[in-house]
FIZAPA-924000 format. One record per atom (N, C-alpha, C, O): residue in three letters; chain; x, y, z; residue number from 1. Coordinates in Angstrom, 3 decimals. Atoms other than C-alpha are relative to their C-alpha. Example, Ala and Ser with C-alpha at 12.3 -4.5 7.8 and 13.67 -1.06 7.14 Angstrom:
# residues 2
<drengu 'ala', 'A', <0.890, -1.190, 0.000>, 1> <drengu 'ala', 'A', <12.300, -4.500, 7.800>, 1> <drengu 'ala', 'A', <0.900, 1.200, 0.000>, 1> <drengu 'ala', 'A', <1.936, 1.181, 0.665>, 1> <drengu 'ser', 'A', <-0.820, -1.190, -0.060>, 2> <drengu 'ser', 'A', <13.670, -1.060, 7.140>, 2> <drengu 'ser', 'A', <-0.770, 1.090, 0.730>, 2> <drengu 'ser', 'A', <-0.261, 2.198, 0.899>, 2> 
This chain:
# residues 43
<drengu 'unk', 'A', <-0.226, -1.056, 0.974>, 1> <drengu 'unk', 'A', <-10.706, -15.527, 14.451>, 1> <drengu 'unk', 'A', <0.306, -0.601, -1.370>, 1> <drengu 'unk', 'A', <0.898, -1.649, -1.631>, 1> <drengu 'unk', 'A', <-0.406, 0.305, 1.745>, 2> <drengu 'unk', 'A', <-10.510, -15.571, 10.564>, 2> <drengu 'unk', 'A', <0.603, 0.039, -0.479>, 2> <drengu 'unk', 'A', <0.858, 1.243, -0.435>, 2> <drengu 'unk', 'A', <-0.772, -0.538, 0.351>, 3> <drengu 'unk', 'A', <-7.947, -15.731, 8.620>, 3> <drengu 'unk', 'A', <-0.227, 0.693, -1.232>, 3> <drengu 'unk', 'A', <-0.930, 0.369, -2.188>, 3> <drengu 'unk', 'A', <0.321, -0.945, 1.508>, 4> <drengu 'unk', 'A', <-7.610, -12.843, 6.110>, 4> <drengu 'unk', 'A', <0.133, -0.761, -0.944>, 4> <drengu 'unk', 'A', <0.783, -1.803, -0.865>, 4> <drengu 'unk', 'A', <0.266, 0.570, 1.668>, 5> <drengu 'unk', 'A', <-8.232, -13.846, 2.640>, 5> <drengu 'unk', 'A', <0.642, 0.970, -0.805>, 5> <drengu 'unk', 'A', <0.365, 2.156, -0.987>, 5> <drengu 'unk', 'A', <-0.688, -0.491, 1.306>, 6> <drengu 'unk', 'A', <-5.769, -13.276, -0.033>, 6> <drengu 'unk', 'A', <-0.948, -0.046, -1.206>, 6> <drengu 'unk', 'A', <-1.727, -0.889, -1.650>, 6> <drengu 'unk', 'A', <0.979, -0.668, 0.709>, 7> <drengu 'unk', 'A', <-7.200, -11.007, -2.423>, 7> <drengu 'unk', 'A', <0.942, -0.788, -1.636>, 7> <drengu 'unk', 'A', <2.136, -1.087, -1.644>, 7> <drengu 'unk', 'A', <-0.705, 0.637, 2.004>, 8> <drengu 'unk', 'A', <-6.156, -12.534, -6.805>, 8> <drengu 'unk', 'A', <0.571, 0.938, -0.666>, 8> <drengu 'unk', 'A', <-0.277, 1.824, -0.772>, 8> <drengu 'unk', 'A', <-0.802, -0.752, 0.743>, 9> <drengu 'unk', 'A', <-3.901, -10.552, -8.687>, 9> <drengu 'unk', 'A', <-1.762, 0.725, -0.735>, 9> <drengu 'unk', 'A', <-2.108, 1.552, 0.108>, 9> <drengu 'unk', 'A', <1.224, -0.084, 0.506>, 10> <drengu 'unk', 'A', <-7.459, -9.761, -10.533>, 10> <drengu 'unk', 'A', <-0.259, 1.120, 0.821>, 10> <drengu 'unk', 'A', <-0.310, 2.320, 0.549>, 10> <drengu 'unk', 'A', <1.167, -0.921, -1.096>, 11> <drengu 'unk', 'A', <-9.046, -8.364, -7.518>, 11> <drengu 'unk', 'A', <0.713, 1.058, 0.385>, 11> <drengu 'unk', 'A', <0.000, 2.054, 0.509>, 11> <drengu 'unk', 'A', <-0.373, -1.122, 0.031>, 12> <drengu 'unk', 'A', <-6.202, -5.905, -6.791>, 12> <drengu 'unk', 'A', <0.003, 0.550, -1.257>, 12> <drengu 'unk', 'A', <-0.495, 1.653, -1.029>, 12> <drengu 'unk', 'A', <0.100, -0.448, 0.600>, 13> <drengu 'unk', 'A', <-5.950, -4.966, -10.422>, 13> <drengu 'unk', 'A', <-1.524, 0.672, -0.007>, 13> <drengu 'unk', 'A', <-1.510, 1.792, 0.505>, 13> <drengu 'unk', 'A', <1.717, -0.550, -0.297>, 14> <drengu 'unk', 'A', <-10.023, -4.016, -10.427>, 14> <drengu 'unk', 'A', <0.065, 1.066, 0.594>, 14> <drengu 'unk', 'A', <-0.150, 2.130, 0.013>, 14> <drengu 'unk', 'A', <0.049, -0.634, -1.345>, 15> <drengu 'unk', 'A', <-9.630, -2.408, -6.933>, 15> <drengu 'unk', 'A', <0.618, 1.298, -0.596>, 15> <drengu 'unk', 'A', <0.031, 2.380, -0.586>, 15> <drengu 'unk', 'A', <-0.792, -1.286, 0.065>, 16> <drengu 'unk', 'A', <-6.709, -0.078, -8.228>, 16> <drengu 'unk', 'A', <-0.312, 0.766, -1.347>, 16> <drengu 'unk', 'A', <0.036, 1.923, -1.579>, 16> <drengu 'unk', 'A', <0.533, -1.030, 0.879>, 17> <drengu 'unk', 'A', <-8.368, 0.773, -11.428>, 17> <drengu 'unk', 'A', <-0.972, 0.692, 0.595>, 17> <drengu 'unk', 'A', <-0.682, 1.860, 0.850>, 17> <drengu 'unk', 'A', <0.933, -0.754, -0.673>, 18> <drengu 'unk', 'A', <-11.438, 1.819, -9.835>, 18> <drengu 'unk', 'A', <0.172, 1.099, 0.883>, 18> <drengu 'unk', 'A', <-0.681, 1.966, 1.076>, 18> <drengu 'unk', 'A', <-0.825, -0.977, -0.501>, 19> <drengu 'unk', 'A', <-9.005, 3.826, -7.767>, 19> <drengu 'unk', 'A', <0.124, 1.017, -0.457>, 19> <drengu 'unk', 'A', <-0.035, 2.101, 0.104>, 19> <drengu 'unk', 'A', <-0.683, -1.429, 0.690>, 20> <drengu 'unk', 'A', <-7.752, 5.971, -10.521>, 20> <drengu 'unk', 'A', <-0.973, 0.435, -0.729>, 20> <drengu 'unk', 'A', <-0.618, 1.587, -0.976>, 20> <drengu 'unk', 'A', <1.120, -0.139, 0.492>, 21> <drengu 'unk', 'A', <-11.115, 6.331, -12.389>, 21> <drengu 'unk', 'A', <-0.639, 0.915, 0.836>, 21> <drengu 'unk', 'A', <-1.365, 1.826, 0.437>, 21> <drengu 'unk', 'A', <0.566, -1.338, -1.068>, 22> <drengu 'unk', 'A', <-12.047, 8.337, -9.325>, 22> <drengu 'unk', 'A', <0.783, 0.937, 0.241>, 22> <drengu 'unk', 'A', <0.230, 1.907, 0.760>, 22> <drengu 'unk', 'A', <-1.128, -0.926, -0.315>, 23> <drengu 'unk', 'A', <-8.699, 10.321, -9.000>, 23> <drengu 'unk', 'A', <0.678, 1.042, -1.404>, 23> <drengu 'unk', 'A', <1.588, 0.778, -2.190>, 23> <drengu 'unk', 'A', <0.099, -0.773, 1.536>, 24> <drengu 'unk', 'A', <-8.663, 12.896, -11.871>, 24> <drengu 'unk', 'A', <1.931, 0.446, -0.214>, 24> <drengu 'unk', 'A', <2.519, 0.582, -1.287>, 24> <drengu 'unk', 'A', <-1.034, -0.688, 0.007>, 25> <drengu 'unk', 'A', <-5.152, 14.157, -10.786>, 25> <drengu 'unk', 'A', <0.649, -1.193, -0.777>, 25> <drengu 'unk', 'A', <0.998, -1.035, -1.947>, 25> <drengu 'unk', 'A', <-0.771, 0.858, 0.732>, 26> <drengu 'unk', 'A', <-3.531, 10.650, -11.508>, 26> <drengu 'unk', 'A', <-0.423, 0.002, -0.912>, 26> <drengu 'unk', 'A', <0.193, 0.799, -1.620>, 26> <drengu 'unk', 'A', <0.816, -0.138, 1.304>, 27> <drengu 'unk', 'A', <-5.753, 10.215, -14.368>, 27> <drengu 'unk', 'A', <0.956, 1.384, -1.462>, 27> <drengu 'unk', 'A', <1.034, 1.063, -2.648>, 27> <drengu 'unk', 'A', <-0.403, -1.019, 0.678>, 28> <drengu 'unk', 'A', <-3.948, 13.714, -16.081>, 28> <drengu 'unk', 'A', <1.417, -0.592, 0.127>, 28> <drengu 'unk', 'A', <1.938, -1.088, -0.872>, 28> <drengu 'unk', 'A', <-1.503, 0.691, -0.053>, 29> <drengu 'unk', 'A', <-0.490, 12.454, -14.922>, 29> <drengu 'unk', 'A', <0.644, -0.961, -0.745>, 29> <drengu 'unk', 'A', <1.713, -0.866, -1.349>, 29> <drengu 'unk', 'A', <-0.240, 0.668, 1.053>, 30> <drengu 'unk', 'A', <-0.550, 9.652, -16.594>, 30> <drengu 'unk', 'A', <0.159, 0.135, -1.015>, 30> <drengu 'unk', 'A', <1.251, -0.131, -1.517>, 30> <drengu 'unk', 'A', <0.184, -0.763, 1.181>, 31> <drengu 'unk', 'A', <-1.881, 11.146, -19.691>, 31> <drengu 'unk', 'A', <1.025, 0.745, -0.770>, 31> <drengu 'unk', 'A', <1.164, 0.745, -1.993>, 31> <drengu 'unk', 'A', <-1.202, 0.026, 0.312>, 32> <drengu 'unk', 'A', <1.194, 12.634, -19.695>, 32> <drengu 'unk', 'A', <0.944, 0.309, -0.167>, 32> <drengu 'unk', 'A', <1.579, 1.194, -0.740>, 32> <drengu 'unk', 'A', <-0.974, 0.473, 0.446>, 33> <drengu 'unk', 'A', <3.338, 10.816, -19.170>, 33> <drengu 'unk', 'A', <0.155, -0.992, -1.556>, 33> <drengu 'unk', 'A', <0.996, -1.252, -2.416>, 33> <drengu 'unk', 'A', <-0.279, 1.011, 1.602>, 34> <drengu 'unk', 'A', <2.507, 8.541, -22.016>, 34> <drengu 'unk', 'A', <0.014, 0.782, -1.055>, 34> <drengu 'unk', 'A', <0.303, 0.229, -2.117>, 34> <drengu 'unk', 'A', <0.179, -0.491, 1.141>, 35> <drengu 'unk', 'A', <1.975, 11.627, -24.241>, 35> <drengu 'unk', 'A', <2.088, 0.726, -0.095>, 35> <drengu 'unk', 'A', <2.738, 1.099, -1.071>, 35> <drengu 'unk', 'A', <-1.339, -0.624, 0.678>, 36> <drengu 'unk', 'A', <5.790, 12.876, -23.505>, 36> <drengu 'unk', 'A', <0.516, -1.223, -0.625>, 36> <drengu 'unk', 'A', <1.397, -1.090, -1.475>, 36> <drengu 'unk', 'A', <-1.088, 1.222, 0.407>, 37> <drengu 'unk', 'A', <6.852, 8.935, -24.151>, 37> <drengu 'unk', 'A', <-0.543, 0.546, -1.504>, 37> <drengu 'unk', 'A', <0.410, 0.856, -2.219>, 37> <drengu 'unk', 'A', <0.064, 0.297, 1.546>, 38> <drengu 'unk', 'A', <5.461, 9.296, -27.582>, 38> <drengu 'unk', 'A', <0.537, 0.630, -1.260>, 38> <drengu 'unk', 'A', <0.684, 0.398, -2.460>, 38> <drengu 'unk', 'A', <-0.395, -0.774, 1.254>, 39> <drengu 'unk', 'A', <6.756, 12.255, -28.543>, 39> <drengu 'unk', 'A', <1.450, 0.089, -0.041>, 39> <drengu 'unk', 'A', <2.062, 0.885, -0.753>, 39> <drengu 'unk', 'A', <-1.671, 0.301, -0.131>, 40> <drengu 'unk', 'A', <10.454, 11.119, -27.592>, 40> <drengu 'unk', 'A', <-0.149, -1.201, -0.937>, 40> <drengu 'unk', 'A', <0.148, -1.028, -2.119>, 40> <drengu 'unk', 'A', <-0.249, 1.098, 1.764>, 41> <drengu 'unk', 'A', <10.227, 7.908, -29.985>, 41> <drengu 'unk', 'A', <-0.412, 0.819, -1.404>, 41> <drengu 'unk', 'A', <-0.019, 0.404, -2.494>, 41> <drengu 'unk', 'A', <0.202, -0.364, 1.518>, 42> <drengu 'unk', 'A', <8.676, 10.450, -32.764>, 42> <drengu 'unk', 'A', <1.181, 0.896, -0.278>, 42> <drengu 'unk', 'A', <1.374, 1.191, -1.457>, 42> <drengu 'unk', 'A', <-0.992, -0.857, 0.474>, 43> <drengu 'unk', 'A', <11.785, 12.745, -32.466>, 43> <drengu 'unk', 'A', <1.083, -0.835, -0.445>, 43> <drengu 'unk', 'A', <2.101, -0.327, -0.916>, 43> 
């Protein structure tokens, strides 16, 4: 038997964008959240 192969910091970053690029909900969530951060540093 093989041993699994550790995947590169790289290859999960890739993996988990490609993740959210397909997932519209996180995609809006995010959105925001970074839009309330911005409007707490403009107050």
């Amino acid at each position: 038997m093989r041993k699994p192969r550790k995947r590169s910091f790289a290859e999960l970053v890739s993996e988990n964008k490609s993740q959210l690029l397909k997932d519209r909900d996180a995609i809006e969530k995010i959105e925001q959240r970074l839009e309330n951060k911005r409007l707490g540093k403009a107050e």
